[in-house]
N, C-alpha and C positions, 0 to 999 in steps of 0.2 A: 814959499807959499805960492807965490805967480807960477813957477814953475811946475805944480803938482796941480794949480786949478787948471792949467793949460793944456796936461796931460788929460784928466778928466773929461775934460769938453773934446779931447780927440777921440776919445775912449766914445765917448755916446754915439757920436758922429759915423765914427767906423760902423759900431751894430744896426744905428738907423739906417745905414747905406747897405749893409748887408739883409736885414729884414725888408727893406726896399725890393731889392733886387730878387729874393725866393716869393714873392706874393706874384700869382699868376695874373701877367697879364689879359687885356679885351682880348684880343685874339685867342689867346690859349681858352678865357672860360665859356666864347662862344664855340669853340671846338670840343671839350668837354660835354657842353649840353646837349647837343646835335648827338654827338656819339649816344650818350645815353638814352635822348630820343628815341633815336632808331635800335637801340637793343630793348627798350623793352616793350611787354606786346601789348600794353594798353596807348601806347603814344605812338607806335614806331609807323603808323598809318596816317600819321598826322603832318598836314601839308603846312607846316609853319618855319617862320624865320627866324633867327637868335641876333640880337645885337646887344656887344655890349660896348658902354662906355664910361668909362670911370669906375668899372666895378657893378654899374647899375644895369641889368641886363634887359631890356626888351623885347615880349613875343609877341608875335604878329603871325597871322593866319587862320586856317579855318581846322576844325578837330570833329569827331564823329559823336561823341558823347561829353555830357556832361565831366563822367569819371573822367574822361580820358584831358578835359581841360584843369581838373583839381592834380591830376598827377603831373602835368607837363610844368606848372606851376611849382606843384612841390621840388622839381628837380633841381627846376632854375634858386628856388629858394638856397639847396642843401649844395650846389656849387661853390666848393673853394674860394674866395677871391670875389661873391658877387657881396654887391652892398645893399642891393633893393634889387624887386622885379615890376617890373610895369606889364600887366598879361592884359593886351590886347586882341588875344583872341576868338573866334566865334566859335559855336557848335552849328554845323552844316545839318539843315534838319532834314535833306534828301540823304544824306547820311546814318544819319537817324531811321528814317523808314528800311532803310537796306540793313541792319544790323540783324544778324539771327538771333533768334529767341534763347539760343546760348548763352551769350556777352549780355545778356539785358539781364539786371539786378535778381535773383532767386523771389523775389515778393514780388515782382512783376509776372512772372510765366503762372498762366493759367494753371491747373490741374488737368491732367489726365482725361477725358471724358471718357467713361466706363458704359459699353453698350448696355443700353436698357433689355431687363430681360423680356423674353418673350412673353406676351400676353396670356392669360390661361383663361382659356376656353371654357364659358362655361356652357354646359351642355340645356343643349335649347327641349322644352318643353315638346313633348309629344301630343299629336292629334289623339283622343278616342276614338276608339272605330267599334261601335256597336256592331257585332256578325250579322250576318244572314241565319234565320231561324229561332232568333232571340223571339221570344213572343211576350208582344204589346198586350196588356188587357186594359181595358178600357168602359167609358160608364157615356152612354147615349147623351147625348144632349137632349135630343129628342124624338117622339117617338118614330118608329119605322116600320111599315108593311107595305104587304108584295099587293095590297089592292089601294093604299093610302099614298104611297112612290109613285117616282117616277126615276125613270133612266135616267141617268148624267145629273139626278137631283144630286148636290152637296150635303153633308151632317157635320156637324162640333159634335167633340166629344172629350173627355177628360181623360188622363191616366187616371187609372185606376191605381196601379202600382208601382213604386220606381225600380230603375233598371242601372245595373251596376253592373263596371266594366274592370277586371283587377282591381278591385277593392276602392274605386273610384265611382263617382258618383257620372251618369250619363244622362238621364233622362228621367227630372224628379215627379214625384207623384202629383199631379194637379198640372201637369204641363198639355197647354190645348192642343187636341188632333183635330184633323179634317179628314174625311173622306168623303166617298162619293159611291151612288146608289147604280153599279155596274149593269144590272140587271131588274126589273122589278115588273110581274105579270100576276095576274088575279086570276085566282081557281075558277073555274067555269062551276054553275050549280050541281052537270049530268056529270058532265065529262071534263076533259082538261086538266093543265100541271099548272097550281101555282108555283112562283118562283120568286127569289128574292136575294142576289148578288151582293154584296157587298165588298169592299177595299177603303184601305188608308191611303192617304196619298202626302200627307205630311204630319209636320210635328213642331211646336213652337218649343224651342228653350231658353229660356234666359233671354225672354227678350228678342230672339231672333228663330224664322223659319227655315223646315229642309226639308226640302223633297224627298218622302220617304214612297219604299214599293214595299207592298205587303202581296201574300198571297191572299186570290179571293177568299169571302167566306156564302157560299153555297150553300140553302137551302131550298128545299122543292117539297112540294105535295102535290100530292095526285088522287085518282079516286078512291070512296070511303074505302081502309080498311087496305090501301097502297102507299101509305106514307113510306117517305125515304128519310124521314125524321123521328126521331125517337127520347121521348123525354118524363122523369120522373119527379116526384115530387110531393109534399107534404099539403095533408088538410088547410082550410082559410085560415082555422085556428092557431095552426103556425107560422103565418104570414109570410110564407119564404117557398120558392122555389127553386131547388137547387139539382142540376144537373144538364145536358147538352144535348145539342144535336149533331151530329157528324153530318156535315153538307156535300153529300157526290166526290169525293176522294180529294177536292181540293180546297178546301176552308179548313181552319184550325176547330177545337173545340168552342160549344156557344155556352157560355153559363148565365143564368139569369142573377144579380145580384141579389144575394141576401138580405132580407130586412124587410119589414112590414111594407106593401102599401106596391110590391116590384110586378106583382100580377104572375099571371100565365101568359107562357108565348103558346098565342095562337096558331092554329093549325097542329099543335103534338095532342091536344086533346082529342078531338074530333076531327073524322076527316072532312069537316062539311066546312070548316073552318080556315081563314086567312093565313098567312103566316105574318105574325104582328111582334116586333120587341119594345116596351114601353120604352118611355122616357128613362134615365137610371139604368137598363138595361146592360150586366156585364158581358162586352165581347172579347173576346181573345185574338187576335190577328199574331199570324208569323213573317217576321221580316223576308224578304225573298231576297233581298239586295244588303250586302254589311250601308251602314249609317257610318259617316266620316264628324266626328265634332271639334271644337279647336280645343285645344290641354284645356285642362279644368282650372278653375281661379281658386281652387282648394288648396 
């Protein structure tokens, strides 16, 4: 019995001394971690120190990233021989800022920014341009003759009718004109030419004024039975007179407006007579210059 327990206890003895001696020692498992350190490429950048002692390994130094302190960590962990790790090391955060947007975690890196497309143009609103030769007609504000005028006198006067430019609206009906009395001379009783000029010189629309140029409108008389005016027209009882006088080759047509109460223009009756357009009176004026307006709010 002494003899076989004796054997037994040499027997343990031997394997413990041999198990003893294959477990890596401090030296060898800080030589293992270093090596692996530096092979691989999230650590192998990393300025740190390996000690071990008793199997217990210590790191010490500075690392670029987080990742790269959980893996320097795991190493020392999964070393043969270690029994603990103590990871005293830092993340260098000048480190940190110098890492390319490669190494930095895939939910970190922004996206792509995609040039914004070009802007689309949207096409700006056209001026109307009323032509030259468009003809304004119009209702007197007030009355006018070649012996009741005076030169450079001023008149209001209303469209009569509105003016359309490609199917847009330019110039609506009831929008105030002005002009002014170019000429104006009273028939002598024997002898002499009455005379009586007339022009537009603007136009109010919406609010705002523009200098417009019309061609004059020209009427004369002279001695009985010399007129250079000529006008036709219906009895009282049908309270209207309707038709023109063509003024010396440079005024447009003159019509009196229809409708009870408009008169005769004096001087086409007799030649003894003034050249007179009541109040209401329809004149026709032709633009001589196109009219520029800003896009319409239609």
């Amino acid at each position: 019995m002494h003899k076989r327990l004796a054997i037994s206890i040499s027997v343990i003895l031997l394997l413990t001394t041999i198990a003893c001696s294959k477990r890596p020692n401090d030296e060898q498992i800080q030589k293992d971690i270093q090596t692996k350190v530096a092979a691989d490429p999230d650590t192998r950048d990393a300025a740190i120190t390996v000690e071990s002692k008793d199997g217990k390994v210590t790191l010490t130094g500075k690392v670029a990233t987080p990742a790269a302190q959980q893996k320097l960590e795991q190493i020392a962990k999964d070393e043969p021989g270690a029994t603990g790790v103590d990871d005293q090391t830092a993340v260098d955060p000048q480190a940190m800022e110098s890492q390319p947007m490669a190494n930095q975690p895939m939910a970190s890196q922004p996206m792509a920014s995609q040039p914004a497309p070009p802007p689309v143009e949207v096409p700006k609103p056209q001026p109307i341009v009323v032509p030259a030769g468009t003809a304004l007609t119009i209702k007197l504000g007030q009355a006018l003759g070649s012996k009741t005028s005076q030169s450079g006198q001023t008149f209001l006067a209303t469209l009569a009718q509105p003016v359309s430019v490609q199917g847009k609206s330019a110039l609506p009906a009831g929008s105030t004109a002005s002009g002014t009395v170019v000429s104006a001379k009273a028939k002598g009783k024997v002898k002499g030419e009455g005379e009586l000029i007339l022009a537009l010189t603007a136009i109010t629309v919406r609010g705002h004024t523009y200098s417009i140029k019309t061609a004059t409108l020209d009427s004369t008389v002279k001695g009985k039975g010399k007129r250079t005016a000529v006008a036709t027209g219906g009895g009282a009882a049908g309270g209207a007179l309707i038709g023109g006088i063509a003024g010396g080759g440079k005024g447009a047509a003159i019509g009196a407006l229809v409708g009870a109460g408009a008169g005769l223009v004096g001087g086409t009756v007799t030649g003894n007579k003034q050249i007179e357009y009541p109040a209401e009176s329809a004149l026709t004026f032709t633009l001589a210059a196109p009219l520029t307006l800003p896009p319409s709010a239609d």
